[in-house]
Structure formats: C-alpha cells, structure tokens
KEKE-3310 file (N, C-alpha, C; in steps of 0.2 Angstrom, whole numbers, plus 5000, padded with zeros to 4 digits):
npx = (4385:4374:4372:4384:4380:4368:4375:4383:4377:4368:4378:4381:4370:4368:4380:4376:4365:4369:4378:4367:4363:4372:4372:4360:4364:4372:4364:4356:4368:4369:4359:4358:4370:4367:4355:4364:4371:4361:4357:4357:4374:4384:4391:4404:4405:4398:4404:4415:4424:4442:4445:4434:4427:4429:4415:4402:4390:4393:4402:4404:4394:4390:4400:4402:4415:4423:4441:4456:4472:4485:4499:4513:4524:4528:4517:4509:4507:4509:4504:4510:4512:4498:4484:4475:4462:4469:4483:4498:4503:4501:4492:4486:4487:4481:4484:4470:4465:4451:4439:4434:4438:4451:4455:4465:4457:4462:4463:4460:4464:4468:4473:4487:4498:4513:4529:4539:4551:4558:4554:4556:4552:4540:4524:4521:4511:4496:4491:4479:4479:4473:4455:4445:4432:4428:4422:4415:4417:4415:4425:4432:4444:4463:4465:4473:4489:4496:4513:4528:4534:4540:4539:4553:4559:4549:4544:4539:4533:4526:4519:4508:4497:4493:4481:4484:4496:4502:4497:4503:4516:4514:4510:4499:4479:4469:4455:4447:4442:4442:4443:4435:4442:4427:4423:4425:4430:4426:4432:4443:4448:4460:4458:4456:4465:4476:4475:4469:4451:4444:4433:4428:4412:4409:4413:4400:4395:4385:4380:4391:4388:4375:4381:4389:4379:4372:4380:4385:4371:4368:4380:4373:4363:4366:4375:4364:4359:4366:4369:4353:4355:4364:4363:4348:4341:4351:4353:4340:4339:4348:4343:4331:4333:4341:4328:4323:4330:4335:4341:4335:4322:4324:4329)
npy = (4768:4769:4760:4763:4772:4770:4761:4768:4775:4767:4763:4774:4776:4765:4767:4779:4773:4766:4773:4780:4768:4766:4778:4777:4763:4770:4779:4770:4764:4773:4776:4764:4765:4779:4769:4761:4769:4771:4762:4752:4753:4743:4727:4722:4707:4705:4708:4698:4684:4681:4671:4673:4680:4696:4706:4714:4717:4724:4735:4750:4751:4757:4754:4751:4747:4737:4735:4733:4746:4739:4737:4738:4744:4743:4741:4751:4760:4771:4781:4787:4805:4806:4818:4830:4843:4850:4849:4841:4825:4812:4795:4787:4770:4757:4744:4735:4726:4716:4715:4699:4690:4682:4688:4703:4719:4732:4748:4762:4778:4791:4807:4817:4830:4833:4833:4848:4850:4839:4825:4811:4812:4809:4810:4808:4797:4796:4783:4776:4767:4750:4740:4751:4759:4762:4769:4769:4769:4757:4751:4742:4744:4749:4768:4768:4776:4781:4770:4766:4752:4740:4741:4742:4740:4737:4750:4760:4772:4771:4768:4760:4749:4732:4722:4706:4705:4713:4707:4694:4698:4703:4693:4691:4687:4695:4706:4707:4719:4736:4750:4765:4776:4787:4795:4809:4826:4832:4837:4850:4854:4844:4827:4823:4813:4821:4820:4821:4817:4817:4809:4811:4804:4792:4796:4798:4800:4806:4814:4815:4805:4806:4818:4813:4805:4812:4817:4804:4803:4815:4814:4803:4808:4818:4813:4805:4817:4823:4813:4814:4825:4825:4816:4816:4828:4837:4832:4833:4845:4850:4843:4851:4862:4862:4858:4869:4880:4890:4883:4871:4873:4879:4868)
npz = (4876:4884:4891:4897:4906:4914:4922:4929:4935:4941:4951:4957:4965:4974:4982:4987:4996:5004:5010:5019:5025:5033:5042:5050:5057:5063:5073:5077:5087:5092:5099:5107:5114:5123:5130:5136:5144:5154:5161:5177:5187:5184:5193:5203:5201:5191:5179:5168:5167:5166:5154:5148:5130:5127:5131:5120:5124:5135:5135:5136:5147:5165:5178:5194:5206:5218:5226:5225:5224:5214:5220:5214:5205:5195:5187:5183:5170:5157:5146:5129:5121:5122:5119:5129:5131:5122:5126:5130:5136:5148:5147:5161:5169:5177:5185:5194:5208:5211:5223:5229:5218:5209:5197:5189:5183:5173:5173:5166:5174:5173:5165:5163:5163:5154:5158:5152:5151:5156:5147:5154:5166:5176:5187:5205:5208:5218:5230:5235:5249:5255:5252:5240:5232:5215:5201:5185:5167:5154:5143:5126:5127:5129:5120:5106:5100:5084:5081:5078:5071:5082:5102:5111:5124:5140:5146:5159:5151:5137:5121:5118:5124:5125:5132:5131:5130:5141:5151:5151:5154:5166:5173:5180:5178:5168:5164:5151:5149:5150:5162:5161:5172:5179:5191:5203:5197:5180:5171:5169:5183:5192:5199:5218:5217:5208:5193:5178:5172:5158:5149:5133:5125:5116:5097:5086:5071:5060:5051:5041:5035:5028:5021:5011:5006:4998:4989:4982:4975:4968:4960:4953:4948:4940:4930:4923:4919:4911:4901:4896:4890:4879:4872:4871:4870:4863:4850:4847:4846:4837:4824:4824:4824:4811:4802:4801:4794:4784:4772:4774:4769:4756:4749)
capx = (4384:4368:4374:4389:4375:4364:4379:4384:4368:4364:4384:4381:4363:4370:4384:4372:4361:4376:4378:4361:4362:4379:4368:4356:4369:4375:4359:4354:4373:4371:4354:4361:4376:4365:4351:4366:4373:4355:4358:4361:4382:4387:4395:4412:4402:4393:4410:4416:4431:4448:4443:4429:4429:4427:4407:4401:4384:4394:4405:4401:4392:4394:4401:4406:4418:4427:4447:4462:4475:4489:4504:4518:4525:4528:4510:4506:4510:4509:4503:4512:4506:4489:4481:4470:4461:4474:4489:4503:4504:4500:4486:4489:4483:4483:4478:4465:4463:4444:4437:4433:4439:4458:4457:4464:4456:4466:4460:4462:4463:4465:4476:4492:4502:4520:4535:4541:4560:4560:4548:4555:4549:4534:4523:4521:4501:4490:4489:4475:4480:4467:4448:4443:4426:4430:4417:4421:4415:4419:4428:4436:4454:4466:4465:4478:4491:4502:4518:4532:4540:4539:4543:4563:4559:4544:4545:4535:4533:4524:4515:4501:4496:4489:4479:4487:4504:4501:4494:4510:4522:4514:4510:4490:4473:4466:4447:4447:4439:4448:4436:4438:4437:4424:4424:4427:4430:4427:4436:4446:4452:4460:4453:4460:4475:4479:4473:4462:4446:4439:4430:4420:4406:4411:4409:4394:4395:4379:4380:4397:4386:4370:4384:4390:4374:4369:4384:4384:4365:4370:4382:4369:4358:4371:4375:4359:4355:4373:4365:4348:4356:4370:4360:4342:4338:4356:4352:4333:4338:4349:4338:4325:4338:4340:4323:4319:4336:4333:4342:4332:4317:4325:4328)
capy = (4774:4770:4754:4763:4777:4764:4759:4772:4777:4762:4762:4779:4774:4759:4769:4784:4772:4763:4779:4779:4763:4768:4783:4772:4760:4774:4779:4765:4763:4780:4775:4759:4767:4779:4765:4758:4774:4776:4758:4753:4751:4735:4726:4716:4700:4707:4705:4690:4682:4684:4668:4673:4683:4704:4707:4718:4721:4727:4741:4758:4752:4763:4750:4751:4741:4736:4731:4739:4748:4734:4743:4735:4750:4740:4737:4755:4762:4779:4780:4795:4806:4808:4826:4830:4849:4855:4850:4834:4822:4804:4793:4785:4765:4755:4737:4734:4717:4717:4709:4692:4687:4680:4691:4711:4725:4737:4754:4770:4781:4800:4810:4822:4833:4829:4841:4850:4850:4830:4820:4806:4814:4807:4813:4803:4796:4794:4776:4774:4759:4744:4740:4756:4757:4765:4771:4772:4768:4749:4750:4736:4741:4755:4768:4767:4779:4777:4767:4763:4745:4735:4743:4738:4737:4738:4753:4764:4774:4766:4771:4758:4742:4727:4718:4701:4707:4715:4700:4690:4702:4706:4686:4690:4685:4702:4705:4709:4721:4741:4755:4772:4780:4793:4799:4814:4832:4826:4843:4856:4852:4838:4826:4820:4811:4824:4816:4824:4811:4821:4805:4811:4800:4790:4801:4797:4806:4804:4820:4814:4801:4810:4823:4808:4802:4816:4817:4801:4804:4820:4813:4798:4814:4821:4806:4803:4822:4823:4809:4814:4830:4825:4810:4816:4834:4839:4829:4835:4853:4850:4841:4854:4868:4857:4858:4875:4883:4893:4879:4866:4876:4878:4861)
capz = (4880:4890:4896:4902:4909:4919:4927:4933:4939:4948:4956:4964:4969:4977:4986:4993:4999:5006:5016:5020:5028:5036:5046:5052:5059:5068:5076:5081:5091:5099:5106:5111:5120:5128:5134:5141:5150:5160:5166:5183:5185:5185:5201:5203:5199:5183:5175:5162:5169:5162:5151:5143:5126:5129:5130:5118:5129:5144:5134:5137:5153:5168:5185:5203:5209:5222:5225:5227:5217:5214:5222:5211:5202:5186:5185:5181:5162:5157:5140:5127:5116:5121:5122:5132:5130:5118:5132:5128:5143:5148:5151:5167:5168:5185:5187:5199:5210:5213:5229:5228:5212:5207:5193:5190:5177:5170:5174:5165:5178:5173:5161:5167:5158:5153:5159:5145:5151:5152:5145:5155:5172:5179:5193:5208:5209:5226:5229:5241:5253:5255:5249:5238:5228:5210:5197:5179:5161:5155:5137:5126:5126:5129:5117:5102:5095:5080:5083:5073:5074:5089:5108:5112:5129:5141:5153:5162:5145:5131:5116:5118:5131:5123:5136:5132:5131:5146:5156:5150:5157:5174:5176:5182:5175:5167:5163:5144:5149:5154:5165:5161:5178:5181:5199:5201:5189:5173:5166:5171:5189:5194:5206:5222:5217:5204:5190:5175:5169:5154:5143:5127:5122:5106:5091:5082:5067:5054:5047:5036:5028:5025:5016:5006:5002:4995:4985:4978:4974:4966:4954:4948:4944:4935:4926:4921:4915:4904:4895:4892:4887:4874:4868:4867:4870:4859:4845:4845:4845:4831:4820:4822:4818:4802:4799:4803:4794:4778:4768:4773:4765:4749:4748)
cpx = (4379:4369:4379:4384:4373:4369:4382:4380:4365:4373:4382:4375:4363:4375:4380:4369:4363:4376:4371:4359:4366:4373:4365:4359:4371:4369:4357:4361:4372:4365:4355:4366:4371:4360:4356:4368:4368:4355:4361:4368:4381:4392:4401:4408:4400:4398:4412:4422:4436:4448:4438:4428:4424:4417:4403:4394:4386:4399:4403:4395:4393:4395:4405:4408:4422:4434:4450:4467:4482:4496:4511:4518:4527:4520:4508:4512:4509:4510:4504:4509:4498:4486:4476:4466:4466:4481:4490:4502:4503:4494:4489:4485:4488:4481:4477:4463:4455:4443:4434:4433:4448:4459:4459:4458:4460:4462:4464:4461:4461:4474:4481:4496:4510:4524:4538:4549:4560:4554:4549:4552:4541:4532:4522:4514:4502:4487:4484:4476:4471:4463:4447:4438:4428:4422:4419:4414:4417:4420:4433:4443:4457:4465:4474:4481:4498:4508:4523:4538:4536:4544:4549:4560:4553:4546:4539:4531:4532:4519:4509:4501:4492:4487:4482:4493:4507:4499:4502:4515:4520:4512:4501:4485:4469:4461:4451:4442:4444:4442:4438:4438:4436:4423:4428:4426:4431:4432:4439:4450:4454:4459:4458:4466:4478:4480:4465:4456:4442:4437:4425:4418:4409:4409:4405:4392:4388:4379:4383:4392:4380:4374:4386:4387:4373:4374:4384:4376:4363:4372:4378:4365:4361:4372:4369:4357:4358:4370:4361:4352:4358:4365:4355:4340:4342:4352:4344:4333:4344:4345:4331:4328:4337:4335:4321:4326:4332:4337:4340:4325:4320:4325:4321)
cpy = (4773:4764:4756:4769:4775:4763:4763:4775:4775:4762:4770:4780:4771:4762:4775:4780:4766:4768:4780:4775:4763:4773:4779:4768:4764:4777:4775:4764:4769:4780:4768:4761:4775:4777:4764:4764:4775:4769:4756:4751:4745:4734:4723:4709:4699:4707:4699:4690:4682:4678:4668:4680:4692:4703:4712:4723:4725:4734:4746:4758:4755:4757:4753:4747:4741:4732:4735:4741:4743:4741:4742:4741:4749:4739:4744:4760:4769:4779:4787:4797:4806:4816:4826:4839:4853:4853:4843:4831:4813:4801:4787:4776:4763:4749:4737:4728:4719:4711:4704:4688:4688:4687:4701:4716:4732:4744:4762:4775:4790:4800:4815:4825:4832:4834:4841:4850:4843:4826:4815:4807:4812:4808:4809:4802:4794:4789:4775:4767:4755:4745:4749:4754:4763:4765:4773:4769:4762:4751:4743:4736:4749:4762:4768:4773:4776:4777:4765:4756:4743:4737:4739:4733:4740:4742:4756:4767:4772:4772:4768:4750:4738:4724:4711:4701:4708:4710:4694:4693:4702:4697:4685:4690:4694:4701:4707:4714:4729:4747:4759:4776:4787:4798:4804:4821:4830:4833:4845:4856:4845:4837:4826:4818:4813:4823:4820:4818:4815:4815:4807:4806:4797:4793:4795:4799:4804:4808:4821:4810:4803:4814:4818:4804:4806:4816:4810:4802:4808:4817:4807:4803:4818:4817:4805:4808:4823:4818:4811:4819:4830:4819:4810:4822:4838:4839:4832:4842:4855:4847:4847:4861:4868:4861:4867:4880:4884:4885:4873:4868:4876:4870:4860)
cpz = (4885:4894:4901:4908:4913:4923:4932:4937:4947:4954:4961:4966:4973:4983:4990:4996:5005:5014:5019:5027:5035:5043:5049:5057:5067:5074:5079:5087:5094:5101:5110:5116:5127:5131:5139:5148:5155:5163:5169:5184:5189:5191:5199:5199:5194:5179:5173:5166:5164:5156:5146:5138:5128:5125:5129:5123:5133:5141:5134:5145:5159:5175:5190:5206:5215:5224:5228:5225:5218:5215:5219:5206:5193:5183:5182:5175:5161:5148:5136:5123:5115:5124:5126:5135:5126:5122:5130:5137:5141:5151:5154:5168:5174:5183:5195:5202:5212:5218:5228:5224:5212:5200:5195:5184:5177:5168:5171:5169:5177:5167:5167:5162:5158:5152:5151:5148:5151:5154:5152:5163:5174:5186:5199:5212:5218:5226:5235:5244:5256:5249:5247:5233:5224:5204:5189:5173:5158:5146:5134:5128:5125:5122:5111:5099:5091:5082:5077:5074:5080:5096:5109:5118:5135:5148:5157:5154:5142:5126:5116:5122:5127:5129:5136:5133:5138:5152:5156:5154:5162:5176:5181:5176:5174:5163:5156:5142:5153:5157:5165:5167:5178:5186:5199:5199:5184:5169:5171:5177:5191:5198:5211:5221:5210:5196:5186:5171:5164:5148:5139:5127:5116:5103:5087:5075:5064:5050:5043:5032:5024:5020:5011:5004:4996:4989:4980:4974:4968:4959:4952:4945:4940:4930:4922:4918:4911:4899:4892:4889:4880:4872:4866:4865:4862:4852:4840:4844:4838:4826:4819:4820:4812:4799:4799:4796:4786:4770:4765:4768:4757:4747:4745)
residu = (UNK:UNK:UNK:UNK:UNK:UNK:UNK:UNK:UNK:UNK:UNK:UNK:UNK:UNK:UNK:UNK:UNK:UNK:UNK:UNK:UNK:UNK:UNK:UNK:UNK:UNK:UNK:UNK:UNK:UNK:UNK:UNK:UNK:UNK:UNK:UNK:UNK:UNK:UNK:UNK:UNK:UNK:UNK:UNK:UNK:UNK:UNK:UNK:UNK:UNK:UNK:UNK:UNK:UNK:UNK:UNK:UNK:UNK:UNK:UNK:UNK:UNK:UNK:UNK:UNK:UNK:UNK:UNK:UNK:UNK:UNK:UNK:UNK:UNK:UNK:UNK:UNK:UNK:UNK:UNK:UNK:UNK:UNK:UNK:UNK:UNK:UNK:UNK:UNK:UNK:UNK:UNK:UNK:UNK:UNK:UNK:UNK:UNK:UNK:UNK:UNK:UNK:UNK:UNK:UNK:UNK:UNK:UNK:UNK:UNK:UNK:UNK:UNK:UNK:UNK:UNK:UNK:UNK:UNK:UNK:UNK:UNK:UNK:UNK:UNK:UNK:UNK:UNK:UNK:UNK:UNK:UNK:UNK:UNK:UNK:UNK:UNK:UNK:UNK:UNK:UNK:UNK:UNK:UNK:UNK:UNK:UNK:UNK:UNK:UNK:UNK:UNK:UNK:UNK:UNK:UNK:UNK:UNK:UNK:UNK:UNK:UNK:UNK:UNK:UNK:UNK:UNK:UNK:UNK:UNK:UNK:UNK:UNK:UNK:UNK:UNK:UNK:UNK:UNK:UNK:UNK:UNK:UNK:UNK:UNK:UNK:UNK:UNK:UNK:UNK:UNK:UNK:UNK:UNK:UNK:UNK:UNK:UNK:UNK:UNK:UNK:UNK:UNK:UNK:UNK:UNK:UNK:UNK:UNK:UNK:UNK:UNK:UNK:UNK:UNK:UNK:UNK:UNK:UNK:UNK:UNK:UNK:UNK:UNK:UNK:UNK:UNK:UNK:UNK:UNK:UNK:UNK:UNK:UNK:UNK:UNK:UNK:UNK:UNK:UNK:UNK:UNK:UNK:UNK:UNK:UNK:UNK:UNK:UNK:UNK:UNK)
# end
C-alpha cells in the first residue's frame, strides 16, 4: 500500500509540474510572437526561397511586399467551412509573384460569406492589375479543417491546400511560406476588394494548464492524505478506543 501510495504521489507531482512547464512554454511563445509583431516588416528579399525549409523565426512576422496577384483563375482556391464571426463562408487564397524573384507566395487574402442558396456560387474578387504592394502576417501553412478521404478532383472548392500539392499542380516555385493579409478593416467591413481580414492572434491559453496543475497537485494531496488517514490516523484512533473502552479496564 505505501509503495502503491508514493507512486502515485510522485505520478501526479510529475504531471502538475508537467503542466507547470507546459505554461511556461506558452509564455515564453506569446512574448516571442509579440517581440516578433513590434518588428520591422520584412521585404520581398527577407524571404527563404522556395527551396529552403519554412523558417520558424520569420512566422508571425508582419511583411510588405511587392508583386502581383497571379491572374490565372486556377490559381486561386476558396477554402470551405471556415467561419468567420459566427457566419459560413470561404477563406479566399491567391498566389502572389513577387518582384524580382522566380518564385510565388500563396496568400490568404480575406474571408467572404457563402450564398446560402448555392454553396457552389462564388463572388467575383478585385484583381488589381500590375506591380501592387501587400501587407500581411507570414504563417507556416493554410489553416486546416476536417476532411474525409482524399479530394476526387481539384476545383475552385476545397477543403484544405497543401503547399506542395499545390506547387505541383499550378507548375510554380511557392515560398513555403503563406501571408495572411492585413491591410485594410480587420473586422466588420470589408475592405476594397470585398474581402473580410479578421486574424486572431494564436490562442495562448495558460490558464488550462495552471487548472490542470492544480488538479493533478490536488489529487497527489489527496492521495497522500487517504493514506495517512486509513493507515495511520484510523488505526491510532481505534487502538486508543481499545484502550480507553470500559472492557479494556476490566481486563
């Protein structure tokens, strides 16, 4: 029983302070991501080539670039299933040639709502012709929702864009790298080309682990008090019953 006692002790000591660690983790990440947001936005140049592997220092950084939106109508995807303030719709991706480089970057442009009489109706975006300078938030990779199986066929319409997959089909060199764009209304109204940009902050949470330290913490305090109880306290206040009880006197 005490060996089983200790063990258990030390397991949810080892697990709150697991969470513990976990917090910590997370604090340090959300003063690294707002160090990064108060620095200066990166240029077209300050990006890793379509060869080199996604760079975690440059994610969440905020860039200003220069290109122009690739006008091939294949090129742009409309992502389902994503809410955006309570409302169904699409998040709208572009690729981006940037000036003076071979390569594109695949840009999340802005969010739109999805006709409720047919889903398969799509609005018709404001492709600004030439050289345009974009402002945006640099992320590793589209966000993801659950899918079942493997898309039939690759339309306008999808459920989710891998960057590789995506670089194979359209036959260009894509940063490994996607930029949220910010310019703009970040709520409520959409911008100029019709187009809602509302990006939360990555959730940080700490406050889950903190509750689940304490809890593991809790129960090795419990653990350890059910023992002393039943094993030392119990046995001591029956023995002194014993001793005390009119029977033992006659004895």
């Amino acid at each position: 029983m005490l060996v089983a006692t200790l063990l258990g002790v030390v397991v949810a000591a080892a697990l709150g302070t697991w969470q513990l660690d976990r917090a910590a983790q997370k604090i340090a990440l959300q003063q690294a991501l707002t160090l990064r947001g108060n620095l200066a936005p990166l240029a077209t140049g300050d990006l890793p080539s379509a060869d080199d592997p996604p760079a975690e220092a440059l994610l969440h950084r905020r860039a200003s670039l220069q290109g122009r939106w690739d006008p091939d109508p294949r090129h742009t995807v409309y992502l389902d299933n994503r809410p955006m303030d309570g409302r169904v719709g699409f998040l709208v991706l572009t690729l981006f040639q940037l000036t003076g480089r071979s390569e594109a970057l695949l840009v999340q442009r802005g969010w739109v709502p999805r006709d409720a009489a047919n889903r398969e109706h799509l609005p018709a975006l404001i492709n600004p012709q030439g050289d345009v300078r974009i402002e945006g938030r640099l992320a590793g990779a589209p966000s993801r929702a659950f899918e079942l199986g493997t898309p039939v066929k690759a339309g306008p319409i999808r459920q989710n864009v891998e960057l590789s997959a995506f670089q194979d089909e359209t036959g260009l060199r894509l940063l490994p790298l996607v930029l949220l764009e910010t310019d703009g209304p970040s709520s409520g109204t959409p911008s100029a080309d019709g187009l809602l940009r509302h990006w939360p902050p990555p959730a940080v949470d700490v406050h889950k682990h903190y509750g689940y330290a304490f809890q593991w913490f809790a129960l090795g305090a419990l653990i350890l008090g059910l023992y002393v109880w039943f094993q030392v306290l119990a046995p001591l206040r029956r023995d002194r019953r014993r001793r005390d009880s009119p029977d033992a006197d006659a004895a």
